[in-house]
N, C-alpha and C positions, 0 to 999 in steps of 0.2 A: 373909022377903021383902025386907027391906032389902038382907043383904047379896047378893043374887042380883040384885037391879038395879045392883048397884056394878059386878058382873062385865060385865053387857050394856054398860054405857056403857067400860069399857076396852076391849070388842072395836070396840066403833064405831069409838075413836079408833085402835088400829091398821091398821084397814085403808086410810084415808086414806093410811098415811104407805107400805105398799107400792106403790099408784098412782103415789106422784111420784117415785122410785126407778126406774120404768120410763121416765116420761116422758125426766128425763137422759138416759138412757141413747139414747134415741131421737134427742134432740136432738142429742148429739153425734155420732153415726152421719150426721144428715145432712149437720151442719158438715166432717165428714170429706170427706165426696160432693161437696159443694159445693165445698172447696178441691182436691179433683182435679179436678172438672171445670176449676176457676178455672185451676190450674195446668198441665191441658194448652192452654187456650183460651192460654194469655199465654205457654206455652214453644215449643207446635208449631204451633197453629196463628190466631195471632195476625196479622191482615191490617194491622199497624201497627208490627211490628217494626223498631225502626233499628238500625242495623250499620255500622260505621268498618273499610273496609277499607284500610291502611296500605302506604304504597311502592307505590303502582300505574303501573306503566311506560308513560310516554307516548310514544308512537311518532310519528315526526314522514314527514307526507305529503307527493305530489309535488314533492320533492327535484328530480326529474328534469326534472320542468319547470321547478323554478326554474333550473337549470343550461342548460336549452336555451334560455329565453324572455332569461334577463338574463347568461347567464355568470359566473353567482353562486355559490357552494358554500356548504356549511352546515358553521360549522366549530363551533358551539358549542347545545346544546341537545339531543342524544344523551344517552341516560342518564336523561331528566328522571324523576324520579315525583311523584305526587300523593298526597293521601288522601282516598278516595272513602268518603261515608256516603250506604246506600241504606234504600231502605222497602219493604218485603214480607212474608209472610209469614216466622216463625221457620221451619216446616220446608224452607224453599224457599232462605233465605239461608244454614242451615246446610249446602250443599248446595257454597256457591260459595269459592271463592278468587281472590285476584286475578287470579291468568290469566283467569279467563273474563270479565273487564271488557277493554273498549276505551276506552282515551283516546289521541286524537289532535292532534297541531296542525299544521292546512295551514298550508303555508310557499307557498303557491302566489304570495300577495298579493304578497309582498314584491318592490321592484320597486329597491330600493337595498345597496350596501352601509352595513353598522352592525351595530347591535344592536337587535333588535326585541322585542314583546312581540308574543304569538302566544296568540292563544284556544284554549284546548283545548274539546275534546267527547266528551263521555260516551258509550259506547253502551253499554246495558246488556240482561242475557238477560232474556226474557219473564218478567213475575210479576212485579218487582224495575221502581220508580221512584226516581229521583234524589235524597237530600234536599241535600248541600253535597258541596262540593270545598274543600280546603284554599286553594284558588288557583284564580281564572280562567283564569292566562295563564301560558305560562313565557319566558325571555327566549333569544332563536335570537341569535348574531351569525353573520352570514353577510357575506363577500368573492371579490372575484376571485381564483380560483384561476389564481397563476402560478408559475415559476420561477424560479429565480437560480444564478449559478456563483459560489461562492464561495471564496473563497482557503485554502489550510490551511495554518496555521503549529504550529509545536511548541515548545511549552514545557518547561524542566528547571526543576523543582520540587523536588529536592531530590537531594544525589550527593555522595559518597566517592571522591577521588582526591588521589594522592598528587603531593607536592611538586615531582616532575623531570615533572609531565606536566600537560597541558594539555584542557578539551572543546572539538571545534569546534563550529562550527553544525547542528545537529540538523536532520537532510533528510528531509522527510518525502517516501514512495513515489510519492504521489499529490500533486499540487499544487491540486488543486480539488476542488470537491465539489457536484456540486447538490441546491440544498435547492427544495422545495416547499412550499407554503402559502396562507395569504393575503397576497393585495400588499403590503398597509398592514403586514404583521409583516415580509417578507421587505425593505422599504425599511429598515430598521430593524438589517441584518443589518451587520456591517463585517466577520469574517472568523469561519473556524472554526479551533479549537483543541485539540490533542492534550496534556497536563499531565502529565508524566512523572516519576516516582520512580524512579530508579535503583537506589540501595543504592550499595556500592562497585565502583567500577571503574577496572580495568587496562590496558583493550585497547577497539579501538572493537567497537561491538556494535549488536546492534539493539533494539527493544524497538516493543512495540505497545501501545495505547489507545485510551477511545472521544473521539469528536470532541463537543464540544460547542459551542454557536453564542455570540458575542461581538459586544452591540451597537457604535454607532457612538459611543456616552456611555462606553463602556468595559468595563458590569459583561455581567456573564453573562444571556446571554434563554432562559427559563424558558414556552417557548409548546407548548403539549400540541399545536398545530396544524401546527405544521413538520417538516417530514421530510425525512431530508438519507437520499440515495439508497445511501450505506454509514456506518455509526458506527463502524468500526474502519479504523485506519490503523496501517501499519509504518511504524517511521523508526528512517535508522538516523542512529546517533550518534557520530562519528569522535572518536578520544582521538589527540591530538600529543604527539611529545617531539621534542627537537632532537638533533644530533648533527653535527660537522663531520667530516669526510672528505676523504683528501686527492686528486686531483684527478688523474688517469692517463691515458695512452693506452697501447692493447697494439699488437702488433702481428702483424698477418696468418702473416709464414711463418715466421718468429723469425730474420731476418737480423740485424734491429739489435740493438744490443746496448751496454753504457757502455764498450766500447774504440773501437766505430765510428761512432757519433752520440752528440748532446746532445741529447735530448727534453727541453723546458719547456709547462711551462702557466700562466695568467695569467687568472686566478687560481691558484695551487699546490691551494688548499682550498678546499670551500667546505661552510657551514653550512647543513644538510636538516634538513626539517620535515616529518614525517610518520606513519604509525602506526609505533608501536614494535616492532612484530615484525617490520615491513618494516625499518627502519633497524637495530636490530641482527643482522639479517644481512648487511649491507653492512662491507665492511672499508675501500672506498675505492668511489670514484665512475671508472668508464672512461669517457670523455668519449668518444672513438671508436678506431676500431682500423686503423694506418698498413697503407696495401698498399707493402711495399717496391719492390716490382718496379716502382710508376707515379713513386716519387720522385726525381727526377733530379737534382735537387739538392739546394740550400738550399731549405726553403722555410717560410712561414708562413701557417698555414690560420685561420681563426675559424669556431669551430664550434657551432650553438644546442642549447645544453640540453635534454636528451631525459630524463624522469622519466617514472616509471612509475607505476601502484597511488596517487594523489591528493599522492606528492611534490612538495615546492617547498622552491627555495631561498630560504632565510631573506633574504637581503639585497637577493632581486630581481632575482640576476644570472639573464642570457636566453644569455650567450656566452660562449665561452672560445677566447683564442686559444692554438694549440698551435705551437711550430718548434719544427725538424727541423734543426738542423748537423752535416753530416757528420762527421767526424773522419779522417784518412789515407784516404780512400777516394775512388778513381779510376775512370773509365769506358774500358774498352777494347772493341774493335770484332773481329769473329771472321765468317768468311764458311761458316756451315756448308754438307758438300756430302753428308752421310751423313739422309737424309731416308727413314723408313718408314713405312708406310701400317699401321693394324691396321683389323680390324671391317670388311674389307669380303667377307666370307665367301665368295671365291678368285673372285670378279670379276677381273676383268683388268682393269689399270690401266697409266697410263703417269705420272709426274709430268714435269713443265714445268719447274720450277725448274733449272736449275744448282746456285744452292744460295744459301742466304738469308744475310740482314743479323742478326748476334743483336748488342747490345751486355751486357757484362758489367762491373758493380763490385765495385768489392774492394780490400785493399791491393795497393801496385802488387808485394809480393813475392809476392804469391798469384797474381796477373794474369800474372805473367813466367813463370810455372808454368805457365798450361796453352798446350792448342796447338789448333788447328782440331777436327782428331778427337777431342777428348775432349768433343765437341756432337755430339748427335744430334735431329732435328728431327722426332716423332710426328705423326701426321695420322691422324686416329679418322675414319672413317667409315662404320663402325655404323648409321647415319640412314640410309644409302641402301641402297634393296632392290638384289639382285643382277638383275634384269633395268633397273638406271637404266644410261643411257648420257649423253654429255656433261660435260662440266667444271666442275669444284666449284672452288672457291677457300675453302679453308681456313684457319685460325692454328692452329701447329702448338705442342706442347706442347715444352721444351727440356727435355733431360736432358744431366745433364753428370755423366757417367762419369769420374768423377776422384778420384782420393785428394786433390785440392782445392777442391773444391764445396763443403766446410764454410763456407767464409767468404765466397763468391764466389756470384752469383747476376743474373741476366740480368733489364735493366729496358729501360722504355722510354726514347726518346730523343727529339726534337724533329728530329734528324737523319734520323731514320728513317723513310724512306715507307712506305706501305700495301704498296704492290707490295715491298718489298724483303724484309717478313715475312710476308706469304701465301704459303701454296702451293698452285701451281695443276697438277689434277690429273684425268686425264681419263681415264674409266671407260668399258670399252665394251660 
């Protein structure tokens, strides 16, 4: 009996301990249940959720009326963002990105130029209220929008060239430039500038850059608000070398010559300054070229300096006086009577003259050589159609058929009238 009630009392004490074995087990099952519930209530859909949405683009209003009402522009406050934190639901906020927020700042108020601070305002999508903004206000500066013409110079910043050669002044294509802005930046401008790095150089050239703007204090203005109507400019940049040359006249039909005149000039030579590839191809300077046939004597001319391609003379001279001394050479007088007509395509003609005035120079053993007929006096008339009638008065061309025309040639005279060397010639 004894030990059979030993056994009853260890079954009793077992069975307690499988009962609370179940209970854990229950208990945690609900804890489980309870923290999902918890966890969707506070992940999706929680009516209290806050959210920081970062860099939110604020867009700035009736611009258009600040420019109609004051003639104001808005040159600073573009770009602005904020950081918006709202409250709403988690499934509702997980929904959104910045874009679907609006922040605005009316500029409408503003009624001066400066720099202002400007209220922004939130608009936000249904479900989703306000909690803070990083910032109530952002700052606009807004001015008159005007223009200016401003000057454009060019700067050499840096250049290789050698010893016999010189830079001149760098010319830029354009001379102005206008820039745009606001008033109070564009008062402030004194010129624009092109900074040029060469490298080395032999010959002039050109070269191009962009322009940047230079206040009236000196340094460089660095304004995101100015606009200058082109940023690249050509300019060219002339290279000099000198060279003197001596100082010539040619002449027209190759009469004269060093047995039968003395040509001088005064200067002999003169010192040119200019691009190098222009000067060494020059061997000498032609100051101008004698018509034999008008020089009737001695004579002395002054003649202005005529350069080409951005040449100049070094010393400044503007003139050069050139004479002409004859040497043995004489003027004789000849009544030509042997006068023909070409180019008038078998019109019938009549000439007038007897026979004209020619004068010829030469040495006087050339001059005693010839004779009347060895002048014949041409008359082109080509220009008139074959139905013109009436009389033409002409200058007739002189040839002189002579095995002595090398040295002899017919000029004008002071003696010589109009009517004595026309000829007059009557077509019918």
């Amino acid at each position: 009996m004894k030990t059979k009630q030993n056994a009853t009392v260890l079954d009793a004490d077992s069975q307690p301990t499988a009962r609370s074995g179940g209970d854990w087990i229950a208990k945690i099952l609900c804890l489980l249940i309870a923290f999902i519930i918890w966890f969707y209530v506070m992940q999706v859909d929680s009516p209290e959720h806050r959210e920081t949405f970062y860099s939110v683009d604020v867009t700035l209003t009736n611009t258009s009326v600040l420019e109609g009402a004051g003639g104001l522009s808005v040159y600073s406050g573009y770009g602005a963002t904020v950081d918006v934190t709202v409250i709403g639901k988690k499934s509702t906020i997980n929904k959104m990105k910045a874009d679907d927020f609006s922040v605005v700042a009316d500029v409408s108020k503003i009624t001066e130029a400066g720099m202002h601070s400007v209220p922004i305002d939130v608009i936000l999508p249904s479900g989703l209220s306000l909690d803070s903004t990083s910032q109530n206000a952002i700052q606009v500066y807004v001015d008159e929008k005007s223009s200016e013409v401003v000057e454009i110079r060019a700067k050499i910043t840096s250049i290789m060239i050698g010893s016999q050669l010189e830079v001149g002044e760098p010319r830029p294509r354009h001379e102005t430039v206008v820039v745009t802005g606001p008033k109070s930046a564009l008062e402030e401008i004194d010129y624009a500038v092109i900074n040029l790095s060469l490298g080395s150089v032999s010959a002039s050239m050109t070269a191009s850059g962009q322009l940047s703007l230079i206040g009236k204090n000196g340094e460089p203005i660095d304004n995101p608000y100015l606009r200058l109507a082109r940023t690249d400019v050509t300019v060219d940049i002339p290279v000099y070398t000198t060279k003197t040359l001596p100082v010539v006249a040619k002449y027209k039909y190759g009469y004269f010559n060093d047995t039968n005149v003395r040509v001088t000039t005064e200067p002999s030579e003169i010192t040119l300054r200019g691009d190098p590839a222009i000067l060494d191809a020059m061997t000498e300077l032609v100051i101008t070229t004698l018509d034999e046939k008008r020089i009737t004597g001695d004579v002395t001319q002054k003649i202005r300096l005529s350069l080409d391609g951005g040449v100049t003379a070094v010393d400044g001279d503007e003139y050069v006086t050139v004479s002409v001394s004859h040497i043995g050479i004489h003027t004789a007088t000849f009544y030509v009577t042997d006068i023909d007509v070409k180019g008038n395509s078998g019109a019938d003609y009549e000439i007038l003259n007897d026979a004209i005035r020619v004068n010829v120079r030469g040495t006087l053993a050339d001059l005693a050589l010839l004779k009347p007929t060895d002048f014949t006096a041409i008359v082109d008339l080509s220009g008139y159609p074959a139905e013109f009638s009436g009389v033409v008065e002409k200058t007739p061309t002189i040839v002189i058929d002579s095995g002595y025309d090398v040295n002899v040639y017919e000029v004008d005279d002071p003696d010589t009238t109009e009517d004595d060397f026309v000829v007059k010639v009557r077509l019918n």
